[in-house]
Every structure is written in C-alpha cells, then in structure tokens.
C-alpha positions as CSV (number, residue, x, y, z in Angstrom):
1,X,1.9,-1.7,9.4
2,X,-0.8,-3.3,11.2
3,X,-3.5,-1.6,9.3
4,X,-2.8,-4.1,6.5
5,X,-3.5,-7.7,5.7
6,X,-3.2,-10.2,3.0
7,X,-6.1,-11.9,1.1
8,X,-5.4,-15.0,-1.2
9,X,-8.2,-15.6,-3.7
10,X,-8.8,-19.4,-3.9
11,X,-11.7,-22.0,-4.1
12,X,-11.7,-25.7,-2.4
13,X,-11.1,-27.0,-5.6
14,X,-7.6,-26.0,-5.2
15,X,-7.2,-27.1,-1.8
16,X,-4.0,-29.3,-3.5
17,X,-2.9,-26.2,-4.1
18,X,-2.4,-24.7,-0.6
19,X,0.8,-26.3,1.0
20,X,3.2,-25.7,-2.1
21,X,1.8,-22.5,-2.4
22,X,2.1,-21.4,1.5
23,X,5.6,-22.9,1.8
24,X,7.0,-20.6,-0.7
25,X,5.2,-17.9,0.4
26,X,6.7,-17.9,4.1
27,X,9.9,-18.5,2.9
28,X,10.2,-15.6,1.0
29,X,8.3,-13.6,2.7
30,X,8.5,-12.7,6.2
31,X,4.9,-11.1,6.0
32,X,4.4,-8.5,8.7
33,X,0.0,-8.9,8.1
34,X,-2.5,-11.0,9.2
35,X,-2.7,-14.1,6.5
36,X,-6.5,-15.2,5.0
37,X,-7.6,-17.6,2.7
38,X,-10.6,-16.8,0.5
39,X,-12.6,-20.0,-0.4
40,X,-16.1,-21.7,-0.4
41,X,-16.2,-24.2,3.3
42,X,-12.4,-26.0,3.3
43,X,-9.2,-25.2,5.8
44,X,-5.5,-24.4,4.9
45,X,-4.5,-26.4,8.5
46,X,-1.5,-23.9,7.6
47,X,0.2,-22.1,10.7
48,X,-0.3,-18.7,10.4
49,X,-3.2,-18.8,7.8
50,X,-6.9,-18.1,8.6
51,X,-9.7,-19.0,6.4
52,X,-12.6,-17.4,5.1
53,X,-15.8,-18.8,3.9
54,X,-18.4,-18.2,1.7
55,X,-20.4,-20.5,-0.4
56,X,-22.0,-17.6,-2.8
57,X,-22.9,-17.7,-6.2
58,X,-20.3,-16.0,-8.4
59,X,-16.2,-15.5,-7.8
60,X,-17.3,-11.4,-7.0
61,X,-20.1,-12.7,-4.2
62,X,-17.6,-14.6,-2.9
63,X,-14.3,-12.8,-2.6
64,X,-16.9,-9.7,-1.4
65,X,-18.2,-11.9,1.3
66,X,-14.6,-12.8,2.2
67,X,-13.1,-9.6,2.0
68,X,-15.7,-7.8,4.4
69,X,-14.9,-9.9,7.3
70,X,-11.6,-8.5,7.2
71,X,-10.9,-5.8,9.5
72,X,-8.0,-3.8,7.9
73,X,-7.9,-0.4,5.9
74,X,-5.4,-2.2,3.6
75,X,-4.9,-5.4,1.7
76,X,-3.0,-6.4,0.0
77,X,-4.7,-9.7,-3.0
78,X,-3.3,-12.3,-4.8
79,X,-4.3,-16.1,-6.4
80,X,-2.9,-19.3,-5.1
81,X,-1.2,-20.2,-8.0
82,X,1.3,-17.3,-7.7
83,X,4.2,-19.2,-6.1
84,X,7.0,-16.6,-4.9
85,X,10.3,-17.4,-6.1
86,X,12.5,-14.5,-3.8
87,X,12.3,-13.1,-1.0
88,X,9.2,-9.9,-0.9
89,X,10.0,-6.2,-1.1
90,X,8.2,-5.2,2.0
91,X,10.3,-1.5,2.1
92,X,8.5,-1.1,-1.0
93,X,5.3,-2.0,0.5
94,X,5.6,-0.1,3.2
95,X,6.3,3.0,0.7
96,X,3.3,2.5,-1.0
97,X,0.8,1.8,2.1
98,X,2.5,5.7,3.2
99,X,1.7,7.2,-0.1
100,X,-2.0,5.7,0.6
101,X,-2.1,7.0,4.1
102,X,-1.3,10.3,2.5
103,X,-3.6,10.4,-0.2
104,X,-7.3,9.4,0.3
105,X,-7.4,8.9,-4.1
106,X,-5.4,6.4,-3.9
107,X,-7.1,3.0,-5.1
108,X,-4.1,0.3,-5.7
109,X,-0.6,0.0,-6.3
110,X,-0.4,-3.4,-8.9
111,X,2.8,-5.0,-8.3
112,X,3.0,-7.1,-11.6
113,X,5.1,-5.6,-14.5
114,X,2.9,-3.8,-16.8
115,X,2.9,-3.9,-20.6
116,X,0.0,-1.2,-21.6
117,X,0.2,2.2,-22.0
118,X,0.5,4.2,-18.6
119,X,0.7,7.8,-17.3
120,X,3.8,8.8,-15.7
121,X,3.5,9.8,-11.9
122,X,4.7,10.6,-8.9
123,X,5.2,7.5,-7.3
124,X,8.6,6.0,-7.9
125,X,8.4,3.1,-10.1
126,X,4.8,3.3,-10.8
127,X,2.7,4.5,-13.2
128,X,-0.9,6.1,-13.2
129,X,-3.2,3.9,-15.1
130,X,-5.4,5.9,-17.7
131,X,-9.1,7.0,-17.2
132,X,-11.3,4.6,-19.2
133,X,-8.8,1.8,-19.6
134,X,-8.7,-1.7,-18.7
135,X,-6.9,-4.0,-15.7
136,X,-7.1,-1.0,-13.3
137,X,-8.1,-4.0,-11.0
138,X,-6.5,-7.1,-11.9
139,X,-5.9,-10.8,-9.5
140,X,-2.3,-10.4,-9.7
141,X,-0.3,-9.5,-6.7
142,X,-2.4,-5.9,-5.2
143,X,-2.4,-3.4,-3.0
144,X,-6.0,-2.4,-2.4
145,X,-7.7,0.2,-0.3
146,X,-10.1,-2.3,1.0
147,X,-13.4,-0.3,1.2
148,X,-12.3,0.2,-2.6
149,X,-12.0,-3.1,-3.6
150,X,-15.1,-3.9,-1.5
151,X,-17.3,-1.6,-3.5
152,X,-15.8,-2.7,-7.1
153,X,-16.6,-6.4,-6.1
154,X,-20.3,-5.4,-5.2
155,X,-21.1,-7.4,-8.5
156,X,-21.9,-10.7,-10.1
157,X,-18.5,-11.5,-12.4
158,X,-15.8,-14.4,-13.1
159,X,-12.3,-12.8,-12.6
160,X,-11.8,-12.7,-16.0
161,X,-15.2,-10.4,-16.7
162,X,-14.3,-8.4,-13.0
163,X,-10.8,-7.4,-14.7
164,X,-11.6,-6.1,-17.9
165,X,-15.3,-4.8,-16.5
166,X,-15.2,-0.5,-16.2
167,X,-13.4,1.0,-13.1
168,X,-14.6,4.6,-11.9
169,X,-12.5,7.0,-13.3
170,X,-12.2,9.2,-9.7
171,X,-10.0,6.9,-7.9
172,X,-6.3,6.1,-9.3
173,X,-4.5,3.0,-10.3
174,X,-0.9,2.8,-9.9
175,X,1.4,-0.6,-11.3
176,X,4.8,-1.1,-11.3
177,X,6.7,0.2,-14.5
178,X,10.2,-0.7,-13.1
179,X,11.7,-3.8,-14.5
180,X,10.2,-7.2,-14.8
181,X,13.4,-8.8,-13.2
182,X,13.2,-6.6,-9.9
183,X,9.3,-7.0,-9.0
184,X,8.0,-6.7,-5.8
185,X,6.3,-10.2,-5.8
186,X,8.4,-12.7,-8.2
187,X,6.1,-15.4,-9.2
188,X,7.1,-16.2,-12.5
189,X,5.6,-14.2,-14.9
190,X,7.4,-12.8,-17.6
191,X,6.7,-11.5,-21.0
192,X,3.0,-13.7,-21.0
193,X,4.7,-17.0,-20.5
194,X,2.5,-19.2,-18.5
195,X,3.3,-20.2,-15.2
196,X,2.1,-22.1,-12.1
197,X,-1.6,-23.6,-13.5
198,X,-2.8,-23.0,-16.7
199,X,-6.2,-24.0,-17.4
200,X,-6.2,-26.0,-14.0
201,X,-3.7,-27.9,-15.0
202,X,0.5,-27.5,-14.1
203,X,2.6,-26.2,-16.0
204,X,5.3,-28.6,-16.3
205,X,8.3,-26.9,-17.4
206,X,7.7,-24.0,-14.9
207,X,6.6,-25.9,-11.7
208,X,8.6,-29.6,-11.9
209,X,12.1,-27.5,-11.7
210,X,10.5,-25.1,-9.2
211,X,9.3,-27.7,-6.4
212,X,12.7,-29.6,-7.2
213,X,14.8,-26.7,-6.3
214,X,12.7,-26.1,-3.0
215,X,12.3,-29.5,-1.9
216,X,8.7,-29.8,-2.7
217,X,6.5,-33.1,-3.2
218,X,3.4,-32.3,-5.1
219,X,0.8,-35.2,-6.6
220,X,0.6,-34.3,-10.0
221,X,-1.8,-36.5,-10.9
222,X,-4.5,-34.0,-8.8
223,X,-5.1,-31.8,-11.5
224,X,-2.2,-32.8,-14.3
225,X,0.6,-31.2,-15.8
226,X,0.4,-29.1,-19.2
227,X,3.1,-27.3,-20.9
C-alpha cells in the first residue's frame, strides 16, 4: 500500500481552487498514500498535502517534471476540479494495485465510467481498452504505473492533445465498465453533463448546491459561475 501515491494535476491559477477541493477529498477519502499537488511555484498550506513545482513550458513538461520527483511505483492522477461527493473505494484500489503487482503489462486502471467501445477482460468491472483507440490515458481519476505515465508525458501537449494523442499498443488500458452510479471516485460526472469548472468558470447548478450541502464558502467572483 505504500508503494502508491496520489498526484493532483493543477496550475497556480487555480490556487482558489484548492481548499474546497481538499476538503472533500479528506472527507471522503481516508487516503492510505502520500498526497502531492502538481503546479507551477504556489502552496496548498493544506495538512497532509505536498507540493510540487515546475515552471515548464507545456502542461506535459510540467506534470513530467512533477511526477518524476515522486518516489512511488504507483500513482494514482486526478484534476482539482474533481470534487468527491462519497466516500472512495479503496478495496477496489487495492484490487487493482494487486492485479498490477501481478502483471508487469499493466498500464492503468481509469476509474471514470466509460462510454466507447471496450474489450472484455479479466479484471472484474473493467474493460481492456482497444489497440489503436483513443483516451487510453485520460486526466480523470487514474491508476498509473508511474514509469508508464512518465514515459507517455515525455512530450510537449495541452491535456486535451495528451489524451486523444497515440498510446503504444504493448501496454494495456483498463476502465471501469460497471455502473456510473457505483464509481470508484464519485465526482459528478454523469452522462457528459458538466460539472465542477467548465471553461474556468463554476458551474452553478452543480457546485452552489454542492458547497451548501458540505458547509463550504467559496468566492465566486474568483473565476465566476456558468451553467
């Protein structure tokens, strides 16, 4: 278990971000890993959250830079936008960080619900993502064989380009085919309806309710509401 960690992709520009963000995410997960921050020079001041720096050029360079200085085989990546709504899976986590132990061909187990075509496997509720196809890497809530990810970030790309950009067809890509109401991270994404930020911006309907509920104060005005 201590051969993982956790990675959040961010940037200083969404430093407002952070607390709401973190505050869910320790609530609802009693995370057994070591916690880091991916961004360009700013700190979290978050208990339990280290951060890592790296003023390169694109989103790749940076999250490369980040991700090396991480000492784990495993670990496990996910934006800051991505605000957990129940508690975490972690026996289901811990399944799939076995299944990687045991099987070196392993790239990732993608924990949000998938809604492409998929090969059936061996792995519970996951599927085998096809040779050739896209979002065999994605930003949404990861399990990554680090030296993996490492190598597949050794690039100059947005996330946007990163995720739809080729994958190499000798390592597999597992994601979670079992329902979209029972997924390992629930952060609010269902059937492409936004949620969190869209466009840097908050989306309204999902997050004024959400922070409500939780007892969250968030300035708005920061970045603005949407939706």
């Amino acid at each position: 278990m201590k051969n993982c960690s956790v990675m959040i992709y961010s940037c200083d520009a969404y430093s407002d971000v952070w607390k709401p963000f973190f505050k869910l995410f320790f609530k609802y997960w009693n995370c057994p890993y070591k916690v880091y921050l991916a961004c360009e020079s700013k700190s979290p001041r978050i208990k339990g959250v280290t951060a890592l720096h790296s003023k390169k050029g694109t989103w790749t360079e940076k999250m490369h830079d980040c991700l090396s200085q991480i000492p784990t085989d495993y670990v496990i990546c996910m934006c800051e936008d991505m605000f957990i709504r129940r508690e975490v899976w972690q026996g289901i986590i811990n399944t799939c960080i076995k299944w990687m132990d045991e099987d070196e061909k392993i790239a990732n187990f993608n924990f949000e619900k998938d809604y492409s075509p998929t090969e059936p496997g061996k792995y519970g509720n996951f599927n085998r993502k096809p040779d050739g196809g896209y979002y065999r890497k994605s930003c949404q809530p990861t399990l990554w064989r680090k030296d993996i990810l490492l190598s597949l970030l050794d690039c100059q790309k947005t996330p946007w380009e990163w995720e739809l950009s080729p994958t190499p067809d000798y390592y597999d890509y597992y994601i979670w085919t079992g329902s979209p109401d029972d997924l390992v991270f629930e952060y609010g994404y269902h059937n492409n309806k936004w949620f969190g930020i869209q466009k840097g911006k908050w989306v309204a309907q999902d997050v004024i309710p959400l922070f409500e509920k939780e007892g969250i104060k968030v300035d708005f005005s920061i970045r603005g509401l949407t939706g």
